[in-house]
KEROLUM-764322 format. One line per 3 residues: number of its first residue (from 1); their letters; for each residue x, y, z of N, C-alpha, C, CB. Coordinates in steps of 0.1 Angstrom, whole numbers, plus 5000, padded with zeros to 4 digits. Glycine has a CB too. Layout:
% KEROLUM-764322
NUM = a = X Y Z X Y Z X Y Z X Y Z  ...
This chain:
% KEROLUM-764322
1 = xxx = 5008 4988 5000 5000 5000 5000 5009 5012 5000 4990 5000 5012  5007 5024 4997 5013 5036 4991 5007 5042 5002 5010 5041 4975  5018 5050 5008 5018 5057 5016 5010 5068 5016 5027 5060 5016
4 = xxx = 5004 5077 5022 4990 5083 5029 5000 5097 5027 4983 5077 5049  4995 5105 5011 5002 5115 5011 5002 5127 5021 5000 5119 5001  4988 5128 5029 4986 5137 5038 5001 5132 5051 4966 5135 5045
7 = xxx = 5000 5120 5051 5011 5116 5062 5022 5120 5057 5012 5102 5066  5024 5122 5047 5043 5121 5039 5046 5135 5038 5046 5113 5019  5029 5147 5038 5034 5157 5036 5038 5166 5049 5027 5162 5027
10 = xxx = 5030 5159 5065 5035 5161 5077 5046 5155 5082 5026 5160 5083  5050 5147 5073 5065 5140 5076 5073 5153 5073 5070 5125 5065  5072 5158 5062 5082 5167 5054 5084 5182 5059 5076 5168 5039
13 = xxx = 5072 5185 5064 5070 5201 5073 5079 5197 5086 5051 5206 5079  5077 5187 5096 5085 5182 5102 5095 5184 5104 5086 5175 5100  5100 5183 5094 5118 5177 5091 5122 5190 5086 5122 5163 5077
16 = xxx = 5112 5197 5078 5118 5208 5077 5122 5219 5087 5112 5213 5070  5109 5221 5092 5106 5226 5105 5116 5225 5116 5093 5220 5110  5123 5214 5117 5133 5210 5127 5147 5214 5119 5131 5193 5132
19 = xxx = 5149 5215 5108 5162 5217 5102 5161 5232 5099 5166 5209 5088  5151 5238 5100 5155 5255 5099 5152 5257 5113 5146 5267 5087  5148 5253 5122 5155 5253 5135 5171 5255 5138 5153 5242 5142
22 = xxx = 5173 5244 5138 5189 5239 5139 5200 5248 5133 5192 5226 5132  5196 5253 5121 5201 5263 5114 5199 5274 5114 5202 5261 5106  5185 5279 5121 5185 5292 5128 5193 5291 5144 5167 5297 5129
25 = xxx = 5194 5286 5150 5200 5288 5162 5217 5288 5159 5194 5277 5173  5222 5276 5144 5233 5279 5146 5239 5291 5142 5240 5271 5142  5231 5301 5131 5234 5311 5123 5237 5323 5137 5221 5313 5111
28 = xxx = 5224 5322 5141 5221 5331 5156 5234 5333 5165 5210 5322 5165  5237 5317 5172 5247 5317 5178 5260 5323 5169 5247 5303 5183  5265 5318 5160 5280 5327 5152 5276 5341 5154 5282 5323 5131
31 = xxx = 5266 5344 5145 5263 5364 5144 5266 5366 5161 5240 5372 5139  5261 5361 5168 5263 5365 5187 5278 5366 5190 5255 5351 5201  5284 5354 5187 5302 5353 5192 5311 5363 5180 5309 5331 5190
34 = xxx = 5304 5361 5167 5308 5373 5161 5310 5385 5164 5302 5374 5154  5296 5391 5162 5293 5406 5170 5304 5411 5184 5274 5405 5177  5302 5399 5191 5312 5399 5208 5329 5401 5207 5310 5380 5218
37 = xxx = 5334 5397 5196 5347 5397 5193 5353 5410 5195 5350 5392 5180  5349 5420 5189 5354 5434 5193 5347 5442 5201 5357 5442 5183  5338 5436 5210 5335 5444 5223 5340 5452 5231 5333 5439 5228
40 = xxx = 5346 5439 5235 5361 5445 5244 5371 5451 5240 5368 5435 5250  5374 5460 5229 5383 5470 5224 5380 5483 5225 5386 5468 5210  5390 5486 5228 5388 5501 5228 5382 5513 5216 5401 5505 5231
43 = xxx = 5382 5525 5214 5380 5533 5205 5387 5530 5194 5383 5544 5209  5385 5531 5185 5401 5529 5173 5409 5539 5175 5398 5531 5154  5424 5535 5180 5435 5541 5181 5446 5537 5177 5436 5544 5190
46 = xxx = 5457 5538 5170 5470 5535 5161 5473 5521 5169 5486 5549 5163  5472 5523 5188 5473 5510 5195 5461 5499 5191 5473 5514 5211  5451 5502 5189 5439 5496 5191 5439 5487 5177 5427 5506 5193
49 = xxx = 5442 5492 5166 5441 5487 5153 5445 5472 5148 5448 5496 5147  5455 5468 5157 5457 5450 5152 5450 5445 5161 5473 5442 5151  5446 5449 5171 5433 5438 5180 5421 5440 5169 5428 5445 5199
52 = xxx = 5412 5454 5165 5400 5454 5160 5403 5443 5141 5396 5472 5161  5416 5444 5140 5422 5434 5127 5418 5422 5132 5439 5433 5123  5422 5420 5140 5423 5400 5141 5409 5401 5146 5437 5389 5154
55 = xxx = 5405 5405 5158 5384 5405 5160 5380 5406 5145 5374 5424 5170  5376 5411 5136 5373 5408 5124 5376 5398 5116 5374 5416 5119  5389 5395 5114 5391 5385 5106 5388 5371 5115 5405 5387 5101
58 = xxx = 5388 5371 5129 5382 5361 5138 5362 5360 5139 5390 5367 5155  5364 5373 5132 5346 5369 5129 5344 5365 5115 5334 5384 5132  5351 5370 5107 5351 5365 5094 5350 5350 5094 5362 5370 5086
61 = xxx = 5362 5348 5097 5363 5332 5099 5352 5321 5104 5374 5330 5108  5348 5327 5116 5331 5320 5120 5324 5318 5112 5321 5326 5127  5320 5335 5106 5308 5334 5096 5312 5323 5080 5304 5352 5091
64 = xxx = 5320 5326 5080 5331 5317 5070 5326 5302 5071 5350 5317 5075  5330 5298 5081 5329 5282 5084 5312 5278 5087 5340 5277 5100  5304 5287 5094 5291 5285 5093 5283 5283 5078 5287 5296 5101
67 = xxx = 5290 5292 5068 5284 5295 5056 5285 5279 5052 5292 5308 5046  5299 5276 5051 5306 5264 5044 5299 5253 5049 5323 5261 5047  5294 5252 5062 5283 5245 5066 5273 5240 5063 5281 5247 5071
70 = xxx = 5266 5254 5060 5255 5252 5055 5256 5249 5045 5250 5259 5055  5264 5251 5034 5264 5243 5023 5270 5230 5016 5266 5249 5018  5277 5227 5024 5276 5211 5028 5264 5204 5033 5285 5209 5038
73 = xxx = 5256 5212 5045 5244 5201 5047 5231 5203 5032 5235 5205 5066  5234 5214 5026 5228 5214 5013 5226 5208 5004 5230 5220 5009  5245 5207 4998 5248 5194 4990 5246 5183 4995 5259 5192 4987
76 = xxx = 5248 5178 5005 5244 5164 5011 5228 5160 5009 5247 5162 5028  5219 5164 5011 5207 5170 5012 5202 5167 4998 5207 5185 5016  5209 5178 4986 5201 5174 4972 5206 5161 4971 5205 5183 4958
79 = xxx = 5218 5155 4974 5225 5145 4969 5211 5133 4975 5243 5145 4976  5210 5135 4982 5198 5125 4989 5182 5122 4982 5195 5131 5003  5184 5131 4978 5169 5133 4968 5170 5120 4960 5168 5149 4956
82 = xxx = 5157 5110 4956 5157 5105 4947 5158 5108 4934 5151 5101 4948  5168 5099 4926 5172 5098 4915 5165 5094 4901 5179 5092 4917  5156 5084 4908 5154 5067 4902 5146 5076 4897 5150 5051 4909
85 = xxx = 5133 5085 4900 5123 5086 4893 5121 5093 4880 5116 5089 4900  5109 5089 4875 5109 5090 4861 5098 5100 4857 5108 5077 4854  5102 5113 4856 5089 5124 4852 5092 5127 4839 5088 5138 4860
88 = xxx = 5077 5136 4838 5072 5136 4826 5081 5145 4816 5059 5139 4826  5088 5158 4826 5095 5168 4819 5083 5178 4811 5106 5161 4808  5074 5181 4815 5067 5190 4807 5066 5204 4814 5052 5185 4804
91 = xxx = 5069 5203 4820 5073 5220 4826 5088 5223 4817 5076 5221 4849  5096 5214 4821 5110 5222 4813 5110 5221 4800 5125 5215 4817  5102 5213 4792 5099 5212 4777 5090 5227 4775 5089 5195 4773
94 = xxx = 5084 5228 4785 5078 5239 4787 5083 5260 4786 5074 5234 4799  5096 5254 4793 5101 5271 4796 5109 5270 4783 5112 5275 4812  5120 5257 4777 5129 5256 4767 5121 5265 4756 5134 5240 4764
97 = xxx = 5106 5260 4754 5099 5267 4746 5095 5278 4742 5093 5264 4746  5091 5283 4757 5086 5296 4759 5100 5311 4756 5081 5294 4778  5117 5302 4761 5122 5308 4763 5132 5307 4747 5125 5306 4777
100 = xxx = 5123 5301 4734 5131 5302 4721 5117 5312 4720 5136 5285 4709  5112 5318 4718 5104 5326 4717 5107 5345 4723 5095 5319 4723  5119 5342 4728 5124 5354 4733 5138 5359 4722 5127 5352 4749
103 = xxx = 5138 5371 4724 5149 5374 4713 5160 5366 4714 5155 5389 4714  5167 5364 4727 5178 5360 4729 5178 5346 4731 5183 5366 4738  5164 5343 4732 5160 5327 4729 5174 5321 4740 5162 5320 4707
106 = xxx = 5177 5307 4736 5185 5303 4744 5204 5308 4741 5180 5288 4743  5202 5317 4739 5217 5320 4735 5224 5323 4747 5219 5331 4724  5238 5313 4748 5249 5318 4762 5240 5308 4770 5249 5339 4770
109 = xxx = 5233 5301 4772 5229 5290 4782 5232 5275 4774 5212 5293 4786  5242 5267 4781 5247 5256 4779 5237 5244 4785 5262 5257 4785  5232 5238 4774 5225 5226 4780 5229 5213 4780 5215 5225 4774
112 = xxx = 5222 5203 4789 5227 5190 4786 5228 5182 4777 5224 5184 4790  5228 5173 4774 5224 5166 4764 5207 5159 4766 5237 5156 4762  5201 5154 4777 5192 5155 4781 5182 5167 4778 5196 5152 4791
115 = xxx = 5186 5177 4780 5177 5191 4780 5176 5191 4764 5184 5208 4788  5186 5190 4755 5187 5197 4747 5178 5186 4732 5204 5204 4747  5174 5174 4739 5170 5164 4733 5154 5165 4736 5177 5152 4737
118 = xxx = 5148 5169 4751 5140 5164 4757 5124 5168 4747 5144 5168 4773  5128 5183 4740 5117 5185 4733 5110 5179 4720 5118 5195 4733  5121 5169 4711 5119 5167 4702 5115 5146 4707 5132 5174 4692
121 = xxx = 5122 5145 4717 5115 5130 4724 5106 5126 4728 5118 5127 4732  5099 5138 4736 5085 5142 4741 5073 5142 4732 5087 5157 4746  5080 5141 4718 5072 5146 4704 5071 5136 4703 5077 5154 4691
124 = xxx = 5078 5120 4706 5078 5103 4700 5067 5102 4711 5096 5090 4702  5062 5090 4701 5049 5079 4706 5054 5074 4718 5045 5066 4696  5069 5068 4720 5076 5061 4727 5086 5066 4738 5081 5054 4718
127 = xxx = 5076 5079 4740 5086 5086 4754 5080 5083 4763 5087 5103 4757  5095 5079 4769 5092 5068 4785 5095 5079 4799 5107 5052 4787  5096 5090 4793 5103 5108 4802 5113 5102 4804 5097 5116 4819
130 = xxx = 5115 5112 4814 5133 5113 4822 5131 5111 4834 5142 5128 4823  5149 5109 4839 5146 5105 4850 5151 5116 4858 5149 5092 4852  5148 5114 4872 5149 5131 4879 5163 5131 4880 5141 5134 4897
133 = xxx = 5172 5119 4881 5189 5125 4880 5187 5131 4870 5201 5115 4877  5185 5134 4858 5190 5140 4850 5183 5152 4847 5192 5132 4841  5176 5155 4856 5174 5170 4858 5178 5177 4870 5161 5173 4858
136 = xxx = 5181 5166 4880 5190 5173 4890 5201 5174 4887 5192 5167 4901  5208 5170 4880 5222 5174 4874 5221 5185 4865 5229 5162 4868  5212 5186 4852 5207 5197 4847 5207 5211 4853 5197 5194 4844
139 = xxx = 5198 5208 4866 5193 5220 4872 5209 5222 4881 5176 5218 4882  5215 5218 4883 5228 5222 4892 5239 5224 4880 5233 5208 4904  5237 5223 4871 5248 5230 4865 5238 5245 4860 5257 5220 4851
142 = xxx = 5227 5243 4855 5217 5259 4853 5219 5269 4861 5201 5259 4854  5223 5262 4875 5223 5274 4887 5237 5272 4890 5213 5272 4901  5250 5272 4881 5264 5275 4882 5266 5288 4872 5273 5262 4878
145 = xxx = 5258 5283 4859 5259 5290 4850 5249 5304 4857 5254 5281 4835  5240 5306 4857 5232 5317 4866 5244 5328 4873 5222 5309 4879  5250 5325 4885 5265 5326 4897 5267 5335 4884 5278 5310 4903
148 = xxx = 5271 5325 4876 5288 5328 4866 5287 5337 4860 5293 5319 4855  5273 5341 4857 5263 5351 4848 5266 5365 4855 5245 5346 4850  5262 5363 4867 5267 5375 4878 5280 5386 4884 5265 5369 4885
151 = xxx = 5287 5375 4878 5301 5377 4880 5308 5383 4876 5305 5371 4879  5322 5399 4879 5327 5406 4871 5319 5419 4877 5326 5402 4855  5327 5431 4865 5322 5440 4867 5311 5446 4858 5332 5446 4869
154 = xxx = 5308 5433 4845 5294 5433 4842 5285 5424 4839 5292 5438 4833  5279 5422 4852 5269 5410 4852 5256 5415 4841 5263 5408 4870  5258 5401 4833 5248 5399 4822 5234 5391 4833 5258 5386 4806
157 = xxx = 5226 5402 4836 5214 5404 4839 5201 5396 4831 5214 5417 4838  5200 5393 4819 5193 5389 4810 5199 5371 4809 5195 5400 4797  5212 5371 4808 5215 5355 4805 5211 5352 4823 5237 5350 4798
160 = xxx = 5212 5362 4830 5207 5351 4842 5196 5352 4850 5216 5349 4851  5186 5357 4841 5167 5356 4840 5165 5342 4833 5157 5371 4829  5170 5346 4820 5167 5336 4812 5170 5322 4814 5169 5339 4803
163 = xxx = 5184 5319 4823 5188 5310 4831 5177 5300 4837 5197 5316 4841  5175 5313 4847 5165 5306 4861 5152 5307 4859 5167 5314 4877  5148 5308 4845 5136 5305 4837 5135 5290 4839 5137 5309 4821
166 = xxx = 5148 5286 4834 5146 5272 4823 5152 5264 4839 5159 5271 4803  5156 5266 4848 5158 5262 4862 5145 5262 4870 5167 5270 4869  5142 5270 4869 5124 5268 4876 5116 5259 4870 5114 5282 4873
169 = xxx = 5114 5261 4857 5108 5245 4848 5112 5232 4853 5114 5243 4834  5128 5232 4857 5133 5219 4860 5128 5214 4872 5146 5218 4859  5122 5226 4883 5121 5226 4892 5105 5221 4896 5126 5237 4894
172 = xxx = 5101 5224 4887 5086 5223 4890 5081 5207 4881 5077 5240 4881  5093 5202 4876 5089 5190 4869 5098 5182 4886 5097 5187 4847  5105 5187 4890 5114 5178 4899 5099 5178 4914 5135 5187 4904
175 = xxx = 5096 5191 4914 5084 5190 4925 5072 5179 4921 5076 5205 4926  5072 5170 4912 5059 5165 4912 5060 5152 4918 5052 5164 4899  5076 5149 4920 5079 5137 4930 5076 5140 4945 5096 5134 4930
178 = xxx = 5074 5154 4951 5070 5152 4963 5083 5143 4972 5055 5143 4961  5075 5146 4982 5085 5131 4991 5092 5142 5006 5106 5122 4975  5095 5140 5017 5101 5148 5021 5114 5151 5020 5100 5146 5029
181 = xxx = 5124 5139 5015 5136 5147 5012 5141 5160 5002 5144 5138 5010  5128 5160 4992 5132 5170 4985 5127 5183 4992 5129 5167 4971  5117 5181 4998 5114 5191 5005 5126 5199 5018 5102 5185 5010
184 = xxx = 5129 5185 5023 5139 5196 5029 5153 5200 5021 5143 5191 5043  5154 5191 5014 5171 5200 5001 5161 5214 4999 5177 5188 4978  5157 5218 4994 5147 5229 4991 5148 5242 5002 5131 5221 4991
187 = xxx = 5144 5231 5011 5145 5245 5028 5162 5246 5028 5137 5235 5052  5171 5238 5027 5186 5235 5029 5191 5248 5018 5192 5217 5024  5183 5249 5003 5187 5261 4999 5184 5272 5001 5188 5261 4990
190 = xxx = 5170 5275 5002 5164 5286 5009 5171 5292 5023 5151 5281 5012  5174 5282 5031 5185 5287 5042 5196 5291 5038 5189 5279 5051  5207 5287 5027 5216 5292 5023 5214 5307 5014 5220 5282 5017
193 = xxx = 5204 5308 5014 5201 5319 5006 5198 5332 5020 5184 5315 4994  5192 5331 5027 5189 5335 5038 5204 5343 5042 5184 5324 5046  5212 5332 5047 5227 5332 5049 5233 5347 5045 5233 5321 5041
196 = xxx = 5230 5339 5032 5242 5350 5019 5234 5363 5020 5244 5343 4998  5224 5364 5022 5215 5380 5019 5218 5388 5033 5193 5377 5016  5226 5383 5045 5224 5389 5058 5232 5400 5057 5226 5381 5069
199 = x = 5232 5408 5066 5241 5422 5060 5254 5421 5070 5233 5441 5063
């Protein structure tokens, strides 16, 4: 018997619920021992200046190793998601489409060999879909290329819309598996995102 989705989806809030705990209190706790490091220094004065150096670079380092953290339990996390399953791909057959319809259509975005097949397969009598590895691997190199997009002193703004177009598609074909672990890789990036936006 197949599991009682109402039950699988209070499994998943759960788990989430308890991992952005864990990772709100550890974020909390660093910003606290952070912030405390140059407390105890004086005014800035010619004397004062390599203590308030190393307090910063000693809070750097925290926040440093907390970040690295978090994205390690991230990667571990997607890495855990099932593989095996086999979706239909019509959301990402979907955006590929939507997004050759734009001027810049897919130009400057590197696809798989999977992605770059999946619309003309989809078209056979005899499509059996894909399987979610191969849109989790898809969607993790879409969101390198996105980063990469950003990068410099002129971030191409447009190649990385049109990026996380065709990443959201993958995203919304990878959501129809459900299940809690993807739910919490999901909260695992959302917290890393959290992270990186703090001032």
């Amino acid at each position: 018997k197949d599991p009682d989705p109402e039950v699988m989806r209070e499994i998943a809030q759960m788990r989430v619920d308890l991992f952005n705990t864990t990772v709100n209190k550890r974020v909390a706790d660093a910003v606290r021992r952070a912030e405390s490091y140059g407390k105890g220094i004086a005014a800035t004065t010619p004397a004062s200046i390599p203590a308030k150096q190393a307090a910063a670079a000693k809070a750097k380092k925290l926040l440093d190793d907390v970040h690295a953290g978090i994205k390690a339990d991230e990667n571990n996390l997607w890495n855990q998601v099932d593989k095996s399953a086999v979706l239909e791909g019509s959301m990402t057959d979907d955006a590929i489409k939507a997004l050759t319809q734009e001027p810049e259509g897919l130009s400057g975005i590197r696809l798989t060999k999977d992605l770059r097949e999946i619309t003309a397969n989809r078209a056979k009598d005899d499509w059996g879909g894909i399987k979610s590895d191969a849109l989790l691997k898809a969607r993790s190199e879409l969101l390198r290329q996105a980063r990469d997009a950003m990068k410099g002193a002129n971030p191409n703004y447009d190649l990385n819309r049109r990026i996380n177009i065709l990443a959201d598609g993958l995203m919304r074909d990878l959501d129809t598996m459900g299940g809690p672990q993807l739910e919490l890789a999901k909260a695992a990036t959302r917290k890393r995102y959290e992270f990186e936006s703090l001032p």
